[in-house]
C-alpha positions in Angstrom: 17.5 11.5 -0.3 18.6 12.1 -3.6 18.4 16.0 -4.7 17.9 17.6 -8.4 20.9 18.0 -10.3 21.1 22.1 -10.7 19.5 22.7 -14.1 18.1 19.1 -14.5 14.3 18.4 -15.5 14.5 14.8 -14.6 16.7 12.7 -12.2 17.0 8.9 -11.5 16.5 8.2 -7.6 18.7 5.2 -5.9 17.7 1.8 -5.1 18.1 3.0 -1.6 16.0 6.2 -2.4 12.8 4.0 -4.1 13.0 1.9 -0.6 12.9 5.3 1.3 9.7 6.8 -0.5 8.0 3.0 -0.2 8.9 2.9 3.2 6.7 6.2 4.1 3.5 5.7 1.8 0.7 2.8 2.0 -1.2 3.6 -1.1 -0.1 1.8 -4.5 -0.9 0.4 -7.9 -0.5 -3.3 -8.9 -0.3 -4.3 -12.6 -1.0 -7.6 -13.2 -1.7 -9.3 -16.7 -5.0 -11.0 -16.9 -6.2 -12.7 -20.4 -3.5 -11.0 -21.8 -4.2 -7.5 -21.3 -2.6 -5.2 -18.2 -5.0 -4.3 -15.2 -4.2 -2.0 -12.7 -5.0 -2.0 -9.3 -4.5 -0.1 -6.3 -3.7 -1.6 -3.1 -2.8 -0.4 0.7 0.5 -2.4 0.9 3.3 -2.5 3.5 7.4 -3.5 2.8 9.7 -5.3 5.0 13.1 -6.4 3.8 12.5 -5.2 0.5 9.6 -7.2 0.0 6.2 -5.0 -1.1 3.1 -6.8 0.1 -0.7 -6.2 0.1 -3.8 -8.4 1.4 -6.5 -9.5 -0.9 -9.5 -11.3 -0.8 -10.6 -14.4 -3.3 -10.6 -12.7 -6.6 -8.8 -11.3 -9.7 -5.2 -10.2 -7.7 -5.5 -13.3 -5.9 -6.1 -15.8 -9.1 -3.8 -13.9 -11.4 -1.2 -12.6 -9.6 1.1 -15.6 -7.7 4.2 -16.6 -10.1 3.8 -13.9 -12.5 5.3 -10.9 -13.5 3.7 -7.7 -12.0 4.5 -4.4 -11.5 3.9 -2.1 -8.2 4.2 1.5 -8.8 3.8 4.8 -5.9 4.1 8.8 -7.0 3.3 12.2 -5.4 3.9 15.2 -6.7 4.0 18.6 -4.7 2.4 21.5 -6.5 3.6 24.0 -4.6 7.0 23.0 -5.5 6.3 21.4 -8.8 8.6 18.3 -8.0 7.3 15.1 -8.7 8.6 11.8 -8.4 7.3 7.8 -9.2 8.7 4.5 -8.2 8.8 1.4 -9.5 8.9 -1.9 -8.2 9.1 -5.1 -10.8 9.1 -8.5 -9.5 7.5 -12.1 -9.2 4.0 -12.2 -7.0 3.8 -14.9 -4.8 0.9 -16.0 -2.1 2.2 -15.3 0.7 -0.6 -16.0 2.9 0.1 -19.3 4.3 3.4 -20.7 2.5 6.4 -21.3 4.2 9.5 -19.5 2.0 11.5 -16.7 2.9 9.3 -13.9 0.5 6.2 -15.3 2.8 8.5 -15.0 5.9 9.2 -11.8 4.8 5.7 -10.6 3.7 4.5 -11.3 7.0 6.7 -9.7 9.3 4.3 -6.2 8.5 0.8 -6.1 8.0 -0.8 -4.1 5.1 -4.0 -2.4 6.2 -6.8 -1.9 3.5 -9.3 0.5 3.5 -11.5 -0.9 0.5 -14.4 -3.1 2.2 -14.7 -6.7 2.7 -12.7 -9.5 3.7 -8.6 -9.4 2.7 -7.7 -13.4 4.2 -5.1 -13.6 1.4 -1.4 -11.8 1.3 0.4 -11.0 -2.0 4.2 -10.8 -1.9 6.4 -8.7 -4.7 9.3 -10.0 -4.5 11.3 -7.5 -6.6 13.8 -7.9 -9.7 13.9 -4.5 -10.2 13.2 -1.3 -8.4 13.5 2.0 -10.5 12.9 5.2 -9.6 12.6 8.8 -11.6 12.0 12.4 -9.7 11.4 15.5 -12.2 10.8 19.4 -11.8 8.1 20.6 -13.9 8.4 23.9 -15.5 7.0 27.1 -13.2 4.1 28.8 -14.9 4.2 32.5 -15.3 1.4 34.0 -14.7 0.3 34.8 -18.4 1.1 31.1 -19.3 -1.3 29.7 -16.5 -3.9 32.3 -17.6 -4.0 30.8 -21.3 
């Protein structure tokens, strides 16, 4: 994985670095653009080939989402350490539930397991465009600063 350039408050992390970091969480954030204002979502999602998909049940995601533009994004950030990081994952939704192209193909080889209630019958496929990622190094209070 990419490491901090010496004296650096903010790094870009690798295509191959983003896939890393999605690879090894399951909690994320779709955007989607409904009536013609940005909601955001969170979503248990799993990748496979590159492809960031989620299940869904009848809905907003699930009428708003195939053939538009959306945005997945993931973060941590370790306190103890004060390194953060975010990815970013731009692309075309597609329902992937039950068509027959290789993003559905794809989407299907792993299975994305929710934890919000009810019934998820539908899959969402992300088939990226872009995949960005940024890692930073916040400054290290002293201890009179963090008392303030």
């Amino acid at each position: 994985m990419d490491e901090i350039e010496a004296g650096g408050e903010l790094e870009e992390i690798s295509e191959s670095g983003c896939l890393e970091l999605l690879e090894r969480h399951r909690l994320g954030r779709v955007a989607i653009v409904i009536d013609g204002q940005p909601q955001v979502f969170p979503v248990n999602y799993a990748i496979s080939g590159g492809i960031v998909s989620f299940r869904t049940g009848r809905g907003t995601k699930l009428a708003n989402a195939p053939l538009s533009k959306v945005a997945f994004e993931i973060d941590g950030y370790e306190v103890s350490s004060g390194i953060g990081w975010s990815v970013m994952v731009q692309g075309i939704a597609h329902d992937a539930s039950e068509s027959f192209d290789d993003v559905s193909w794809e989407a299907r080889r792993v299975l994305p397991k929710p934890l919000a209630p009810g019934v998820k019958e539908h899959r969402i496929a992300i088939r990226p465009t872009i995949i960005t990622g940024r890692r930073f190094r916040s400054p290290i209070e002293s201890g009179s600063e963090a008392q303030k």
